[in-house]
C-alpha positions in Angstrom: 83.3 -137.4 -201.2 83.8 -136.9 -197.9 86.7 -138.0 -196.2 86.3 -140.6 -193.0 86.9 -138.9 -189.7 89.0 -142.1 -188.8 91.5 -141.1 -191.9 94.9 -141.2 -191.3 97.0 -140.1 -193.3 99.0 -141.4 -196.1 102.7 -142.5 -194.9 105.9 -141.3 -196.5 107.3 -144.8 -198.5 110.5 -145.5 -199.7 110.9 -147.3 -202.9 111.0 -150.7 -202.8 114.3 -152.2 -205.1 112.9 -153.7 -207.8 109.2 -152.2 -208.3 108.2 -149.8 -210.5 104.6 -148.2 -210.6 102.4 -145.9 -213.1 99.0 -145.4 -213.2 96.6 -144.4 -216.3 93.0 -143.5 -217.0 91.4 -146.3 -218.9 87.9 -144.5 -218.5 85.9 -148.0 -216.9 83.4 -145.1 -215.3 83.0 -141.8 -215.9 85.1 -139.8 -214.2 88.5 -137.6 -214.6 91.0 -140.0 -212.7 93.0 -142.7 -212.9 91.7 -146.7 -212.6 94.0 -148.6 -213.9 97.7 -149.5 -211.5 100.5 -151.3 -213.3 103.2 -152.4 -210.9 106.3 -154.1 -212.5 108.4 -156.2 -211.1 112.1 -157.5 -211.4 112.6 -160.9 -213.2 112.5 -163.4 -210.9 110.1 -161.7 -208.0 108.4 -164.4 -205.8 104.5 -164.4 -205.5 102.0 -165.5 -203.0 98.4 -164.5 -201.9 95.2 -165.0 -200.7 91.4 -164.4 -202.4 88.1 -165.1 -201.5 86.3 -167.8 -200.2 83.0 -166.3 -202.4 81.0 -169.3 -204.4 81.0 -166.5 -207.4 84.3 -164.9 -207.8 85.7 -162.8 -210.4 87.3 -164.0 -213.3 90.2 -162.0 -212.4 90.3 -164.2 -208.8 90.1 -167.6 -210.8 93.2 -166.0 -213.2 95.0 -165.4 -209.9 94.3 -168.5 -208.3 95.6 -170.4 -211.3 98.7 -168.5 -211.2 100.2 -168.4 -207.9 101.2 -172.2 -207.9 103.7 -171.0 -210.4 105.2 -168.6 -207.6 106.4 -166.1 -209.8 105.5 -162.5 -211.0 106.6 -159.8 -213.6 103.8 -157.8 -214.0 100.8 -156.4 -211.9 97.7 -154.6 -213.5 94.8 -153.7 -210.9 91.3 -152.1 -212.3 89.3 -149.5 -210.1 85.2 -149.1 -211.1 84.3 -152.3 -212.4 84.4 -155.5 -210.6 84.0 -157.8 -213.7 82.6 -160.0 -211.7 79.2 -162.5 -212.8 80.1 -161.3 -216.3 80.5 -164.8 -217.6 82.6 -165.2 -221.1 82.8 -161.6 -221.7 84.7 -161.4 -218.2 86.7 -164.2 -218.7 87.9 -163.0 -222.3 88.6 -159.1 -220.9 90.7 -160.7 -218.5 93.4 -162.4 -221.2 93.2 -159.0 -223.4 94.7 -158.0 -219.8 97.3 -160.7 -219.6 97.5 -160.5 -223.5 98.3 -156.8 -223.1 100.7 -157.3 -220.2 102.7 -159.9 -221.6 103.2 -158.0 -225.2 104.5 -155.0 -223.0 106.8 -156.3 -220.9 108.0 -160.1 -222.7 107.0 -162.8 -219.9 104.9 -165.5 -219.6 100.7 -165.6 -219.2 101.0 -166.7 -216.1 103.7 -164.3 -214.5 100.7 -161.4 -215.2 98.3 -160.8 -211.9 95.1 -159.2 -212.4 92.5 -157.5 -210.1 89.4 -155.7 -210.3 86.9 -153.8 -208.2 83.9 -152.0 -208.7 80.8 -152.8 -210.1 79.4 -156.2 -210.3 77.9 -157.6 -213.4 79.3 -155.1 -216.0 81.7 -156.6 -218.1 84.9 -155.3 -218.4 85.7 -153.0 -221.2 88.5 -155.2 -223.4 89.2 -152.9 -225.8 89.7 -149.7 -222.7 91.5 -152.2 -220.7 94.3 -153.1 -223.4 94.7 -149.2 -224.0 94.9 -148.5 -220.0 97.7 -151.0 -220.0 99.4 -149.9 -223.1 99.2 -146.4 -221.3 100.7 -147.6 -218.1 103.5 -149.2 -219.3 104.5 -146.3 -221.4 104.6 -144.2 -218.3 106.8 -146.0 -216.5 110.2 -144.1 -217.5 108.8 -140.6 -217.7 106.2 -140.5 -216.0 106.2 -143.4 -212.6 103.7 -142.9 -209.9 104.3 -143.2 -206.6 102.9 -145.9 -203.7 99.7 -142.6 -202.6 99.4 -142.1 -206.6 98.7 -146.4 -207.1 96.5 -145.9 -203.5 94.4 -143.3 -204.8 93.3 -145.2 -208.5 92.9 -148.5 -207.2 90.0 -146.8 -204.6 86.4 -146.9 -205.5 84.2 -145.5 -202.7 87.3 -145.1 -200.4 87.7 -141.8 -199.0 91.6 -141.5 -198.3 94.2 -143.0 -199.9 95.6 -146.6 -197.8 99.2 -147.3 -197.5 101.8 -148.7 -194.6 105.1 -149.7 -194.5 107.8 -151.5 -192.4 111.6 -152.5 -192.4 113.2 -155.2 -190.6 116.8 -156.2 -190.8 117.5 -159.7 -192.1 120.6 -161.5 -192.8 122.5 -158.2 -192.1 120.4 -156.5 -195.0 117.8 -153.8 -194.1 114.6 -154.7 -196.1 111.6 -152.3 -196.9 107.7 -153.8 -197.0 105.2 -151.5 -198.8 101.9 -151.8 -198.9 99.0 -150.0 -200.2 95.0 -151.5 -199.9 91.7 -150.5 -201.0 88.2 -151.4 -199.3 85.6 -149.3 -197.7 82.2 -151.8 -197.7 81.5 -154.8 -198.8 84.1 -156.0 -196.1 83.9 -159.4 -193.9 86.4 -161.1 -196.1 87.6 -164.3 -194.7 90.7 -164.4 -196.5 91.7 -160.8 -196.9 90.4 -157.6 -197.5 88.6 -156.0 -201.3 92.5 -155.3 -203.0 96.0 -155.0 -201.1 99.1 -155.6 -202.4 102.3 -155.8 -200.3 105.5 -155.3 -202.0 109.7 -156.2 -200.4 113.0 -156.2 -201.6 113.4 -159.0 -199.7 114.6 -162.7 -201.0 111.9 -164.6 -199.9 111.2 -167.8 -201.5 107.3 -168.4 -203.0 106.4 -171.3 -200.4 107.9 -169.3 -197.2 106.1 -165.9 -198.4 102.7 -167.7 -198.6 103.2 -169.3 -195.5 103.8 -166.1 -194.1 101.3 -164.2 -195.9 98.7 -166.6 -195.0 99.4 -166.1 -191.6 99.3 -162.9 -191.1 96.2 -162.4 -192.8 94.5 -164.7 -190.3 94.9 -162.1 -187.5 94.7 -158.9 -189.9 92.8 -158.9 -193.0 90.4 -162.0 -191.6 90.2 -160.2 -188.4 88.1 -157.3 -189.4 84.6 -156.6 -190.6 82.6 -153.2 -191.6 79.3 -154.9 -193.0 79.7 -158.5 -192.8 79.3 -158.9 -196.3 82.4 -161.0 -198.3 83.4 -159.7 -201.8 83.7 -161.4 -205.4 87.0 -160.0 -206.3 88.7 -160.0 -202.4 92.6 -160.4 -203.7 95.4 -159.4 -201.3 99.0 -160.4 -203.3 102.4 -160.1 -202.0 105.3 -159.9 -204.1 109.5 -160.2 -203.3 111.9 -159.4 -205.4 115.0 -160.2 -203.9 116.3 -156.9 -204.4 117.8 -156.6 -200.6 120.1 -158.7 -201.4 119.8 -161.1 -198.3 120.1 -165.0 -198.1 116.8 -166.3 -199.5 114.4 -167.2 -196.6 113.3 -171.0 -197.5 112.1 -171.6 -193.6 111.8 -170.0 -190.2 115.2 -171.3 -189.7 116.9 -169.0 -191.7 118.4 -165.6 -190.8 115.8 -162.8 -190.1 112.9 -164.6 -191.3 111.1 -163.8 -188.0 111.8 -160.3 -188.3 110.7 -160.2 -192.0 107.6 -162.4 -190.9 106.5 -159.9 -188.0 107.1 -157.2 -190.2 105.2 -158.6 -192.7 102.6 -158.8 -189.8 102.7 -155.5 -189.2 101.9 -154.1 -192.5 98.8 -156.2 -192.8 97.6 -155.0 -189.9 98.2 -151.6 -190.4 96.5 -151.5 -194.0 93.2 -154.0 -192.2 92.9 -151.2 -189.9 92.6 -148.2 -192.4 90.2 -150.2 -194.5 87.8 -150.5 -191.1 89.0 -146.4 -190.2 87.2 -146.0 -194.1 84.3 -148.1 -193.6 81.2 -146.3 -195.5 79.8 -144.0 -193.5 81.8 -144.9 -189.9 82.5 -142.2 -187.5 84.0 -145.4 -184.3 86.7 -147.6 -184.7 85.7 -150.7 -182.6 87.9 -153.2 -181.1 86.4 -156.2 -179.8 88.2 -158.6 -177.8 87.1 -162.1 -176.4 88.3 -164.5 -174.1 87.8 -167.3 -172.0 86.3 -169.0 -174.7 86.9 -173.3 -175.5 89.4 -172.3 -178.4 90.9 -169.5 -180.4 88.2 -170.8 -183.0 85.5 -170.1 -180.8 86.6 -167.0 -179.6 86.9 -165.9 -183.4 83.7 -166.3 -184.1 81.7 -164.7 -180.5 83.7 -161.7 -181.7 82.7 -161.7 -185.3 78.8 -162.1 -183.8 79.3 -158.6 -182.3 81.7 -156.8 -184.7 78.5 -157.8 -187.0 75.6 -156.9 -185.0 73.5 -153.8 -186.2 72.2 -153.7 -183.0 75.7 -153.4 -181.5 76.7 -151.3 -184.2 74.2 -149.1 -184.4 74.0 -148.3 -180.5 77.9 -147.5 -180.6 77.0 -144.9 -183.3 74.2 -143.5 -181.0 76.5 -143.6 -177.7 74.0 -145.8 -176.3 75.5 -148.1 -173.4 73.6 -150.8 -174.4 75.4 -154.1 -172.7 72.5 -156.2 -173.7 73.3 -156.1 -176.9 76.3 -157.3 -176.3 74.7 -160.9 -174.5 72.3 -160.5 -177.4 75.5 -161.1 -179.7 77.7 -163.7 -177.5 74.0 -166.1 -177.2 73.6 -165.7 -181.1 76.9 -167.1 -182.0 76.3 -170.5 -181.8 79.5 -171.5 -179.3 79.2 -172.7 -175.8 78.5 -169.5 -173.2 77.1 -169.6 -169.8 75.1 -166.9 -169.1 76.1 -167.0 -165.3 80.0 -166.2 -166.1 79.6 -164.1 -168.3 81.6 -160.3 -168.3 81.4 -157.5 -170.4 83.1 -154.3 -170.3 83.0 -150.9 -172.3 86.4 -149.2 -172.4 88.2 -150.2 -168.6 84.8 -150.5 -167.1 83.3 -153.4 -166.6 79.5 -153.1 -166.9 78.9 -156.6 -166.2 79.7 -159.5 -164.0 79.4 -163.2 -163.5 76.2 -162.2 -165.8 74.8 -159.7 -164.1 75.0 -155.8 -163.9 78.1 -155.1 -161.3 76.7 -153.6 -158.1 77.0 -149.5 -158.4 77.1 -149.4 -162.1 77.8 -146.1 -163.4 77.0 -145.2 -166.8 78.9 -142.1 -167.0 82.5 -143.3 -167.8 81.0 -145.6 -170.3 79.1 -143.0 -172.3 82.1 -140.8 -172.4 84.1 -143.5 -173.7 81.4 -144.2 -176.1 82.1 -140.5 -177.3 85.2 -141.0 -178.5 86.1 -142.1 -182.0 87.7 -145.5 -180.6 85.8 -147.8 -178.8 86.9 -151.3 -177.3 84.4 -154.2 -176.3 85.7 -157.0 -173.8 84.2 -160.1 -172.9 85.1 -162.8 -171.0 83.7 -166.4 -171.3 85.4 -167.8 -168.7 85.4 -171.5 -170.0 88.5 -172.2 -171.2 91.8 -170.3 -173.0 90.8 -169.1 -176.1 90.9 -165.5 -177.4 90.7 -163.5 -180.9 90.6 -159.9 -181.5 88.5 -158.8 -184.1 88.1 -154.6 -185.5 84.4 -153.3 -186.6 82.8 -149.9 -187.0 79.8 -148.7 -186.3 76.8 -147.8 -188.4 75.7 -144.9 -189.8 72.8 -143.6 -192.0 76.3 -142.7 -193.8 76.4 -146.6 -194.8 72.8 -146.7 -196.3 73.3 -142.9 -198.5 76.5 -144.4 -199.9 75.1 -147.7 -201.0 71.8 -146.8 -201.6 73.8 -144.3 -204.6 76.8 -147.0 -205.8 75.7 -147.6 -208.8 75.0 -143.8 -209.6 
């Protein structure tokens, strides 16, 4: 597979206190690499996350979801090729020989096991491959760990580069380490979070504050970007402390360093939302699309969403075309107020167009050549009230249809 030409490439990590990886070959699909990541984690490691807001989830999502109120996590196991998702019974039941498998290994409770999967949807999940992956995993873990770019790589499906950031802050006097590592490509408009991520810290972080905190910065990271507009069964993002660092426990923003772990936090979202859009099936732009002037931050959220999703937009950024109708085209679609008459638009640090109109002596020239370039920014200004939202896209490609138009092959 080709890799993007947005990659970036794959950051050096430090270990996080606490974690240990290892990644097998279960065999869901037919190919010579790993797809199946166990992470495991110190007794007593806090837990939050987020998962989609599909109707049809994965089994794996529901397991999750009925989980995380206990706030607590020992064991991680993540599944690359098959989604198990619509697979009724059969889905459900390969999911507990996960859990099954997980807790026989590593002596903790059902519901201290997370599961993901992605891939495929409406295969059932091999039982019998996925006890033997796990089995394999968690003999590896002594001799043979993996590191964060080895767990990257086999929890991908139709990624092209391997997805990792990291961050430190200091908090209570104690430097503390955030790793993540994220997979996605297509099949990304998640509203909640992105296909996998999982974010790891040594931090002590207590289960309510780390969801708090979690749930926040996905709102402006992982709900903040879009390649297709199209939200996934299995969308799972987790986030796991294990108090390694050694630091006071953060119960509340009141506490020592919990806004430094919280931007930090922040910031490795972000990062990992970004590389999912740089990877985004067939992309060759990176688009940032910022709104303002709108009634609320609501509003604004949603004008930008209407272009980050346009194929009209997206299609004439791939074709260099300076095509600022489009753009009205996508603000008048999005069902929030607009008038027409205030209405600016610019490409880059031009503005194209004013109090909605063409500005007088438009020149397309510095517009195109931004256009050219493999980052492209869209700015538009309501001017009716203080709202803004930033929201990242890419553009498409005939790249998009070839790779989707194979998946299942």
């Amino acid at each position: 597979m080709t890799i993007s030409p947005l990659a970036q490439p794959f950051p050096a990590m430090p270990p996080v206190a606490g974690v240990r990886l290892a990644v097998a070959r279960a065999g869901y699909k037919a190919w010579d690499r790993a797809d199946l990541t166990l992470a495991e984690l110190a007794p007593g490691t806090s837990v939050a996350g987020v998962t989609t807001r599909s109707k049809c989830p994965s089994p794996e999502v529901d397991w999750c979801r009925s989980a995380l109120p206990q706030g607590r996590a020992r064991v991680l196991v993540v599944n690359a090729g098959n989604s198990n998702a619509f697979t009724g019974k059969a889905g459900e039941a390969a999911v507990q020989a996960v859990v099954s498998a997980a807790v026989t290994a590593f002596d903790c409770t059902p519901h201290q096991v997370f599961v993901a999967s992605t891939g495929v949807i409406g295969v059932p999940l091999s039982a019998a491959k996925a006890r033997a992956g796990v089995a394999d995993a968690a003999s590896r873990l002594a001799s043979d760990p993996a590191d964060y770019i080895d767990a990257a790589n086999a929890i991908g499906t139709t990624d092209t580069f391997a997805k990792g950031a990291t961050a430190s802050a200091i908090v209570d006097g104690k430097r503390i380490v955030i790793n993540g590592i994220v997979k996605g490509s297509g099949m990304i408009a998640p509203d909640m979070a992105t296909m996998l991520g999982f974010i790891f810290t040594d931090a002590a972080v207590a289960p309510d504050f780390l969801q708090m905190a979690l749930t926040q910065a996905t709102a402006t990271s992982f709900n903040a970007i879009t390649v297709d507009s199209d939200t996934s069964t299995s969308d799972t993002v987790l986030a796991f402390a294990t108090s390694a660092a050694g630091n006071a426990e953060i119960t509340s923003y009141a506490c020592p360093g919990a806004d430094a772990f919280a931007a930090a936090l922040q910031d490795v979202c972000t990062q990992l939302a970004l590389l999912v859009v740089r990877d985004g099936e067939g992309a060759t732009k990176l688009i940032t699309v910022d709104v303002e002037g709108a009634e609320d931050d609501r509003a604004a959220k949603v004008v930008a969403l209407s272009i980050a999703n346009s194929p009209l937009v997206k299609t004439a950024i791939a074709g260099g075309d300076a095509n600022w109708g489009r753009v009205v085209m996508a603000v008048g679609k999005a069902g929030e107020a607009a008038d027409r008459d205030r209405l600016d638009i610019s490409f880059g640090a031009t503005l194209v167009a004013q109090d909605g109109a063409v500005v007088p002596g438009y020149d397309e020239a510095p517009v195109a050549a931004h256009l050219a370039g493999d980052e492209v920014s869209i700015h538009v200004d309501l001017k009716l009230g203080d709202g803004r939202a930033r929201v990242w896209t890419c553009d498409l490609t005939h790249g998009y249809i070839s790779i989707n138009a194979d998946y299942r092959s």
